[in-house]
C-alpha positions in Angstrom: -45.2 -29.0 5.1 -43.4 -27.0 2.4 -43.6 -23.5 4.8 -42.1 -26.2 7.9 -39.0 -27.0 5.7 -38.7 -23.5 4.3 -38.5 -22.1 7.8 -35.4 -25.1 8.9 -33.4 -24.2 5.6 -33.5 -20.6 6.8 -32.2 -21.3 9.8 -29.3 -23.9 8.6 -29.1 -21.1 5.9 -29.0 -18.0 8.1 -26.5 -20.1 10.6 -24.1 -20.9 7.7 -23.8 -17.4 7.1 -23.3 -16.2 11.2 -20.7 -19.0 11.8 -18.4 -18.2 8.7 -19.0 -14.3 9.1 -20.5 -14.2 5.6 -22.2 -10.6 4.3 -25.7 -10.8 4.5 -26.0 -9.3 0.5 -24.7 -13.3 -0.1 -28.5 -14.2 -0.2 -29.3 -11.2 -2.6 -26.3 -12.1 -5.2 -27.7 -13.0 -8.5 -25.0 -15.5 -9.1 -25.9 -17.3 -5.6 -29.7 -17.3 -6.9 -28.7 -18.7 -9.8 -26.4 -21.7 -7.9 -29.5 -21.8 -5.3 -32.3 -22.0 -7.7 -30.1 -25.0 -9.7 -29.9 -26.9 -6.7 -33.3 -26.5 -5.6 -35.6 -24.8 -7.7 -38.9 -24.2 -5.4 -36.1 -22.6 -2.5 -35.9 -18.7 -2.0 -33.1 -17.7 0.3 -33.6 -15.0 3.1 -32.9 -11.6 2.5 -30.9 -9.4 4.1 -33.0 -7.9 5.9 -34.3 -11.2 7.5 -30.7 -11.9 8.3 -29.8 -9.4 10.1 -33.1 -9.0 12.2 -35.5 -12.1 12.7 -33.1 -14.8 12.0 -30.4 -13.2 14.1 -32.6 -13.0 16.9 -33.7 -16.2 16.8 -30.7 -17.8 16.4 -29.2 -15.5 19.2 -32.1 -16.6 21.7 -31.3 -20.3 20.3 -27.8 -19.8 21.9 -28.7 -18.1 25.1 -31.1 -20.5 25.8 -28.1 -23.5 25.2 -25.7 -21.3 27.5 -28.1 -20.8 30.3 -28.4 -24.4 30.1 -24.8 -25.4 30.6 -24.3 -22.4 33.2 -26.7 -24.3 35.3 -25.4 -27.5 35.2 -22.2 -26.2 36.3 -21.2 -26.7 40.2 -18.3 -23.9 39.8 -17.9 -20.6 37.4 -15.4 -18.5 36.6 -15.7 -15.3 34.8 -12.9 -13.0 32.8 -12.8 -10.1 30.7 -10.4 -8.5 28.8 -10.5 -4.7 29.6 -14.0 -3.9 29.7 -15.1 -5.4 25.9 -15.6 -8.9 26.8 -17.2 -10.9 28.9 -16.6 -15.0 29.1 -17.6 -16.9 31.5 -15.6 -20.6 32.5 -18.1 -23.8 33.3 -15.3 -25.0 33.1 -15.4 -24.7 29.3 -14.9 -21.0 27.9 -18.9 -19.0 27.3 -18.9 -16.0 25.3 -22.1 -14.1 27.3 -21.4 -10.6 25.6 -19.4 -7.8 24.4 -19.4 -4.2 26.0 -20.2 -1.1 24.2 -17.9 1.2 25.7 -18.3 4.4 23.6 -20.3 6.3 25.8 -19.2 4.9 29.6 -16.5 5.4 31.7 -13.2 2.7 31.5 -13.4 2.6 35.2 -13.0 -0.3 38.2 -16.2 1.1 39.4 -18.5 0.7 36.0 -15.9 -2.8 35.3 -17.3 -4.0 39.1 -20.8 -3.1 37.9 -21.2 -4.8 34.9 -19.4 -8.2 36.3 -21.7 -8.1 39.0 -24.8 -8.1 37.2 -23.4 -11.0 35.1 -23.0 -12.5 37.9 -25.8 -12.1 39.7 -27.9 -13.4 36.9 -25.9 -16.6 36.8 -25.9 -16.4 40.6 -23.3 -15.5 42.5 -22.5 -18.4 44.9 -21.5 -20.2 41.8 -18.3 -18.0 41.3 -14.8 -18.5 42.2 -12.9 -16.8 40.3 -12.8 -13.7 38.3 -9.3 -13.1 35.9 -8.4 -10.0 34.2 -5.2 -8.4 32.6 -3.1 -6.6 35.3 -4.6 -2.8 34.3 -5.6 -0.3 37.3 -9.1 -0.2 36.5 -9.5 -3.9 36.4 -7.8 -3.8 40.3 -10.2 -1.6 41.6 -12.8 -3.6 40.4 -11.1 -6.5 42.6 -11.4 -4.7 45.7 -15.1 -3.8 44.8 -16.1 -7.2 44.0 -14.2 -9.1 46.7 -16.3 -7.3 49.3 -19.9 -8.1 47.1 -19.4 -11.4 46.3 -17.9 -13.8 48.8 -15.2 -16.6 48.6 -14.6 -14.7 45.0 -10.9 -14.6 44.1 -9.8 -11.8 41.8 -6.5 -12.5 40.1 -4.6 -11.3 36.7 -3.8 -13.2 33.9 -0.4 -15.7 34.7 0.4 -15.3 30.9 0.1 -11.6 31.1 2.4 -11.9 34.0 4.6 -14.0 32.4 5.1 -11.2 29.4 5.6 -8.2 31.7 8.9 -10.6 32.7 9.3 -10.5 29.3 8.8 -6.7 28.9 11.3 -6.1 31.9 14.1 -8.3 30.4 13.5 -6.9 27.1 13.9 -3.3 28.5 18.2 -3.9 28.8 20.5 -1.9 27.0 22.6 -4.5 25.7 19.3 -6.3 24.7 17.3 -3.7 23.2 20.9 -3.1 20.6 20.8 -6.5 19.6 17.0 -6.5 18.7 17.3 -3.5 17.2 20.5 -5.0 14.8 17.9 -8.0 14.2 14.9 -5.8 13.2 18.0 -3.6 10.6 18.8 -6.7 8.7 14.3 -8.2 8.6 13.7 -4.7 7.5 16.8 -4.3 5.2 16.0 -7.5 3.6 12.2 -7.1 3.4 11.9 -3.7 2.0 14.1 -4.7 -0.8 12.3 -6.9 -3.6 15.2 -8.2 -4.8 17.4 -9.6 -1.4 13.8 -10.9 -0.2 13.4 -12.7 -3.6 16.9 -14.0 -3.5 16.4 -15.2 0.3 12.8 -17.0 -0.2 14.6 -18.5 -3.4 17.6 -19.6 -0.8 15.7 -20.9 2.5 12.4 -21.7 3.2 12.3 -19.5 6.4 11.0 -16.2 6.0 12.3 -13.6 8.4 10.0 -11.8 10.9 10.0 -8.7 12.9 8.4 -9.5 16.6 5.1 -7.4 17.5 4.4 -5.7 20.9 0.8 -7.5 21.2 1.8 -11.1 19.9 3.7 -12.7 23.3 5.4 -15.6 21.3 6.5 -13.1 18.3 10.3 -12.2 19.8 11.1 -15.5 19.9 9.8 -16.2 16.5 11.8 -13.3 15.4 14.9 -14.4 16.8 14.2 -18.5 15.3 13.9 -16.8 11.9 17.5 -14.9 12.1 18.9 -18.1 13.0 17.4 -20.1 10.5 18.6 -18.1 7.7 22.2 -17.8 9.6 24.1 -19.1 6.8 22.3 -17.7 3.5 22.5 -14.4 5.2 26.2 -14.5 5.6 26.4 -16.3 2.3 24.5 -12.8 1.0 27.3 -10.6 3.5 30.0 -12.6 1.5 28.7 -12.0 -2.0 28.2 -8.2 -1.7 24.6 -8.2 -1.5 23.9 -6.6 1.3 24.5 -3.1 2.3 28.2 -2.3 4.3 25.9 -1.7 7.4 23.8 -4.9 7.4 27.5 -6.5 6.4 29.3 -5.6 9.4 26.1 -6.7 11.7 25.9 -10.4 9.8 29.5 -10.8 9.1 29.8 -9.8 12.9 32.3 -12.0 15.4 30.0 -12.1 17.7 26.6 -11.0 16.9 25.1 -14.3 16.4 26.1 -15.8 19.9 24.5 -13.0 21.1 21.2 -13.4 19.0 21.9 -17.6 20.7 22.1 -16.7 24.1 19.1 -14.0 23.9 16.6 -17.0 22.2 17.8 -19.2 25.3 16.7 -16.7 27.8 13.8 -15.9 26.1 12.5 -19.7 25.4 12.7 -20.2 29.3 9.4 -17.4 29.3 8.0 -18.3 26.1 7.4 -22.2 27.0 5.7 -21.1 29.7 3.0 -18.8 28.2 2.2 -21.0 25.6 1.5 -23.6 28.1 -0.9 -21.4 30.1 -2.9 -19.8 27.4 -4.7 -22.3 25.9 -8.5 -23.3 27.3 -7.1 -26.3 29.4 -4.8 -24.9 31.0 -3.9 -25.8 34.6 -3.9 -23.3 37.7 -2.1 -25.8 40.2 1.6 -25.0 37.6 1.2 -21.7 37.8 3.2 -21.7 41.4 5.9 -24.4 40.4 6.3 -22.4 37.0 8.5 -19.8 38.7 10.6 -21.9 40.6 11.0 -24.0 37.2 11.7 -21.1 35.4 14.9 -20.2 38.1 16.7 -23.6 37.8 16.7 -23.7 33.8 18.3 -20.1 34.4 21.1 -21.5 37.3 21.8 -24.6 34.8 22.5 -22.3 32.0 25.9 -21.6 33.6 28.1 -18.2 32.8 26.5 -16.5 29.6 28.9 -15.2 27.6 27.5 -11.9 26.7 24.5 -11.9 28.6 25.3 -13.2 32.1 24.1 -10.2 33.4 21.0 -10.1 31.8 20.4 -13.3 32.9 20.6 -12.1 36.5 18.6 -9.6 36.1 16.1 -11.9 34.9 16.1 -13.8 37.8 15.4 -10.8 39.7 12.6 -10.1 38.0 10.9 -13.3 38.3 10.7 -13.4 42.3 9.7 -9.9 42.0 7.1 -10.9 39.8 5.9 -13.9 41.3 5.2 -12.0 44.5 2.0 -10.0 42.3 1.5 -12.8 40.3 0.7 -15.7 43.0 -2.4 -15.5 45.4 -3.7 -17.7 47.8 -5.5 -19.8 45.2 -2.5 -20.6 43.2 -0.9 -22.0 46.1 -4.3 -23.8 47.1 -4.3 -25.7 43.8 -0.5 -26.5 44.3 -1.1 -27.5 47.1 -4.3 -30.0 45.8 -2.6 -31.0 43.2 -1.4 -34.7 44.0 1.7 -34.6 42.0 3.3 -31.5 44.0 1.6 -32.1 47.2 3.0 -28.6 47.7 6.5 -29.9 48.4 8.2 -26.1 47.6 5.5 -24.2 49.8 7.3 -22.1 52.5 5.5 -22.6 56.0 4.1 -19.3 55.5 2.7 -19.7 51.9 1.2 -23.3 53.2 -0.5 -21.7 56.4 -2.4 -19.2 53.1 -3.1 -22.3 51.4 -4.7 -23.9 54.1 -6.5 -21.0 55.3 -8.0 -19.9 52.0 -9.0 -24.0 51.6 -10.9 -24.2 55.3 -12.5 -20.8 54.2 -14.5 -22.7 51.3 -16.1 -25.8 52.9 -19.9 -25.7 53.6 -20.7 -29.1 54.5 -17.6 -30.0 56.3 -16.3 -28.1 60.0 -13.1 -26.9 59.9 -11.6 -29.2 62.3 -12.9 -32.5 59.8 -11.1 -30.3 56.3 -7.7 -29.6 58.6 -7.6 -33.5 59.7 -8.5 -34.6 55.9 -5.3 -32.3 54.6 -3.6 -33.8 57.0 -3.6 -37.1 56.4 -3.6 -36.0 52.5 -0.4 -34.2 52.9 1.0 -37.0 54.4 -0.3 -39.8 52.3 -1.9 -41.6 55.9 -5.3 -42.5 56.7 -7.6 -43.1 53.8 -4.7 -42.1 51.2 -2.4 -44.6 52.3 -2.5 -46.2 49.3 0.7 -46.1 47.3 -0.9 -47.5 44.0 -2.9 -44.2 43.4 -0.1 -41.9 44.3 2.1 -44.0 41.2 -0.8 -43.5 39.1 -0.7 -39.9 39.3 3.4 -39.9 38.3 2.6 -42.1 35.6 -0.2 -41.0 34.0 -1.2 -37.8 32.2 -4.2 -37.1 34.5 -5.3 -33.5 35.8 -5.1 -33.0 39.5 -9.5 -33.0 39.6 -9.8 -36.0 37.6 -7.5 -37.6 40.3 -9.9 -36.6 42.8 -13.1 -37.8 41.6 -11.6 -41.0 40.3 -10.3 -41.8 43.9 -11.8 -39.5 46.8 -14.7 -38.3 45.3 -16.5 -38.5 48.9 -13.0 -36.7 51.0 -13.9 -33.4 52.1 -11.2 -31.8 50.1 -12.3 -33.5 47.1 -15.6 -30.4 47.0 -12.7 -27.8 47.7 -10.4 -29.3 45.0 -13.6 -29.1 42.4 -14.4 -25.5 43.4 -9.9 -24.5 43.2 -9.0 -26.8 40.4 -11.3 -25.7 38.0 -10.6 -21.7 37.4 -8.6 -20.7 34.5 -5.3 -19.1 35.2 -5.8 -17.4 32.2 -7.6 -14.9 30.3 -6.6 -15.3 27.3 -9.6 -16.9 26.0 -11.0 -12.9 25.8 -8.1 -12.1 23.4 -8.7 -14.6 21.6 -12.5 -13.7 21.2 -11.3 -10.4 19.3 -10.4 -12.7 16.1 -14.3 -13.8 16.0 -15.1 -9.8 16.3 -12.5 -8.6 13.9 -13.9 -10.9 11.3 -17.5 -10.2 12.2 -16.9 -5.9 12.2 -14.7 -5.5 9.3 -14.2 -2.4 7.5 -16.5 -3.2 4.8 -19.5 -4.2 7.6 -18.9 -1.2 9.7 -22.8 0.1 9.7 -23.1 -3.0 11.8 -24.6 -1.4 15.1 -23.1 -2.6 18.4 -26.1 -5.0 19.2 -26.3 -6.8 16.0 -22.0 -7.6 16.4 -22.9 -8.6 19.7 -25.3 -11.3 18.5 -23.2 -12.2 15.5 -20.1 -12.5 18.0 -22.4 -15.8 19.7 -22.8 -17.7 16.4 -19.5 -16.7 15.4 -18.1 -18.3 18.5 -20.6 -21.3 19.1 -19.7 -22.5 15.2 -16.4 -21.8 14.8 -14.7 -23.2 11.6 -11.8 -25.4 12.0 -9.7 -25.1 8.6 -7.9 -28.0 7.8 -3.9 -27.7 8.1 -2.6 -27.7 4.6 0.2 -30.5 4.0 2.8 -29.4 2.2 3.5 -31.7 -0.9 6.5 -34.2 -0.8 8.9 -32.7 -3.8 11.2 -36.2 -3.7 11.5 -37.3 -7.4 10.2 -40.6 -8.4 12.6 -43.2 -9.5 11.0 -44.1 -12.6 10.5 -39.9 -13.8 12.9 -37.8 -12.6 12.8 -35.7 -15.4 9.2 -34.8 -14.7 9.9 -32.9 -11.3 11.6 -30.0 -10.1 14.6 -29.5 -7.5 13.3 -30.1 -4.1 14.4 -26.6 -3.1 12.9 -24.8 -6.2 9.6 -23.4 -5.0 6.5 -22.7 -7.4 7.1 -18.9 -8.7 3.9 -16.6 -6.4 3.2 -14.0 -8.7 2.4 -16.3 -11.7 0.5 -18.3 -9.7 -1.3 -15.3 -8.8 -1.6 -13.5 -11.9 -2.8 -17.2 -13.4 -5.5 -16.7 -10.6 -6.7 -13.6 -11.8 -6.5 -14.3 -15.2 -8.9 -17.0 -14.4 -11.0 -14.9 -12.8 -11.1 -11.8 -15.3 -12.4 -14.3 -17.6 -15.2 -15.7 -16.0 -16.1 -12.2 -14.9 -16.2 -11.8 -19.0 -17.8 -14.6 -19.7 -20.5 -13.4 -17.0 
């Protein structure tokens, strides 16, 4: 009984230590002994040796057993990988099934096409619709392979990739590029100086940050931070605190309309990726997302400083679209009941209908052509004006409208095999987080197959941290003498040396 127990607190053990990326030398710690052997007494913890072999395994096979299990209840996949290091596959929630070890094989579309297809082969292939992948060469060669191996497969790139290269293009003008680069002088300026970055956390509560190249939402973050800290930067200009360079930027007549009118631009992009990259998000507004994206541009008006910019822009997003949007994206906006495809050209809606009749295997395509037409024209069977109101009223995806209401129609098995692909891959970049913690410096003997196995776990038991609330500084009507200023912040570096402090005594003590 005792060995039956033993074996179950190993595993909740052991799974503990996978999910929160824990070392496996935790078990051997003589101070985690001690705290183990307090709280139970006749319990020995694992080694490290059974944590990284015979526990991993098993805990690995656990998993691969549950995955297989939800792959095969799944009527549609999708699969996506980021590069040739990941590999996730959509049921229509996001499977981690493995990480690549690409040291010693070629980054090419031919060995990207080989690998996918062996994942999908073991899944089966007549259950995939979709594969998505950043916009790289390699990853387009492995389109054209695959397209020919598997059929009714559509390859795509990532929309929120897509989205960014508009970014990148925009980002790319002279006039642009000068007033970024006078932002990032007065972050940096302020930043690399102990004393101006004390005196502005002391001021605001904003801290100022530079944008990175591989974080799509960082410019505009960058630019919010300027702006919030607007007036106790020029407040800083004013009282000779800043350098006679940074002065003439802040102090400027017109370089905060400029840094205005660029967050505007910028935000109409922004909005967008952040409502595509999530898990959930929602193919069939991937086609209306462009034409969105042009009339918040035309309402803007005449820009001040960056009209032209703004133009250009606009250029860039029809140029874009035209690689972006496939024949699937305008299928779904199309299915989608809230759209009905109203902005299609005839053209794009011929494609649409096309790719639809292509995917029906119960139906002819005479009965799938009749069905979209009465759908497209609310007649027949969908003459029924309460469910169409429903659908305006009501935050309900474009499937769940289906199987609530024509769960029988004909396009109703094409709408479950279109609506449910991702339009995204960001899901993969998201999965480096899980490997960055699991392969840190300090692990890096890890070989590629134990990260691999980890990465499941690590995944599959994710911890959710709670969000800290920040404390309400108001004073009390009865003690106001006990509390500080609302704007006066607790001092960092005492709190920190207090920390150690605490902890070089203990260590002492030990």
């Amino acid at each position: 009984m005792f060995q039956i127990m033993k074996s179950h607190l190993d595993d909740e053990f052991a799974r503990a230590v996978y999910a929160t990326a824990s070392p496996f030398m935790l078990s051997e710690n003589q101070y985690f002994k001690k705290f183990i052997q307090t709280l139970r007494p006749e319990y020995t913890p694992p080694s490290r040796k059974q944590l990284s072999g015979t526990l991993l395994v098993k805990e690995y096979q656990r998993i691969e057993q549950n995955i297989n299990e939800i792959i095969t209840k799944a009527s549609v996949l999708s699969i996506m990988c980021d590069g040739i290091i990941n590999i996730i596959i959509m049921t229509p929630k996001p499977v981690f099934i493995t990480s690549i070890d690409t040291t010693t094989n070629p980054h090419s579309g031919e060995y990207l096409a080989k690998i996918l297809l062996a994942t999908m082969e073991k899944y089966g292939t007549e259950k995939f619709q979709a594969l998505v992948t950043d916009n790289a060469a390699a990853n387009k060669k492995a389109w054209a392979i695959l397209e020919e191996k598997v059929p009714n497969l559509q390859c795509y790139g990532c929309f929120a990739h897509s989205l960014n290269l508009i970014l990148g293009d925009v980002l790319e003008c002279a006039r642009i590029k000068k007033i970024i680069q006078d932002g990032k002088a007065i972050v940096n300026g302020i930043n690399l100086k102990q004393v101006l970055k004390a005196e502005l956390n002391k001021r605001s509560s904003v801290t100022l940050k530079l944008p990175v190249k591989t974080r799509w939402l960082s410019m505009e973050q960058f630019l919010s931070s300027l702006l919030a800290n607007k007036i106790t930067l020029r407040e800083m200009a004013i009282q000779d605190k800043l350098n006679q360079a940074l002065q003439s930027i802040v102090l400027g007549s017109d370089f905060w309309d400029k840094i205005t009118e660029l967050k505007s631009i910028i935000c109409i992009v922004t909005t967008r990726i952040l409502q595509f990259e999530g898990d959930r998000g929602d193919i069939s507004e991937c086609y209306p997302s462009f034409r969105e994206m042009l009339r918040e541009l035309e309402m803007m008006g005449e820009l001040s400083f960056l009209d032209g910019e703004k133009n250009y822009m606009m250029e860039v997003i029809e140029k874009r679209k035209k690689v972006a949007i496939k024949a699937i994206h305008k299928a779904s906006y199309l299915l989608n009941p809230k759209y009905l495809g109203k902005t299609l050209s005839a053209s794009d809606r011929l494609e649409a209908i096309n790719f639809m009749a292509s995917l029906s295997t119960s139906c002819s395509e005479e009965e799938i052509l009749n069905d979209i037409s009465n759908y497209a024209t609310k007649s027949g069977e969908y003459n029924v004006p309460i469910v169409w109101k429903y659908i305006e009223t009501n935050k309900q995806s474009p499937l769940q409208w289906w199987m609530a209401f024509y769960p029988e129609a004909p396009l109703c098995q094409i709408a479950q095999r279109i609506l449910q692909v991702p339009p995204t891959s960001c899901v993969c970049e998201r999965s480096f987080s899980q490997q960055k913690n699991v392969h840190t410096v300090k692990r890096n003997r890890l070989g590629s197959d134990t990260v691999d196995k980890l990465i499941s776990p690590r995944r599959k038991y994710k911890v959710r941290r709670v969000p800290h609330k920040p404390h309400n500084h108001k004073p009390h009507n009865h003690k106001p003498h006990n509390h500080k200023p609302h704007n006066q912040k607790p001092h960092k570096r005492r709190t920190n040396q207090i920390h150690w402090n605490l902890i070089l005594k203990q260590y002492l003590m030990w």
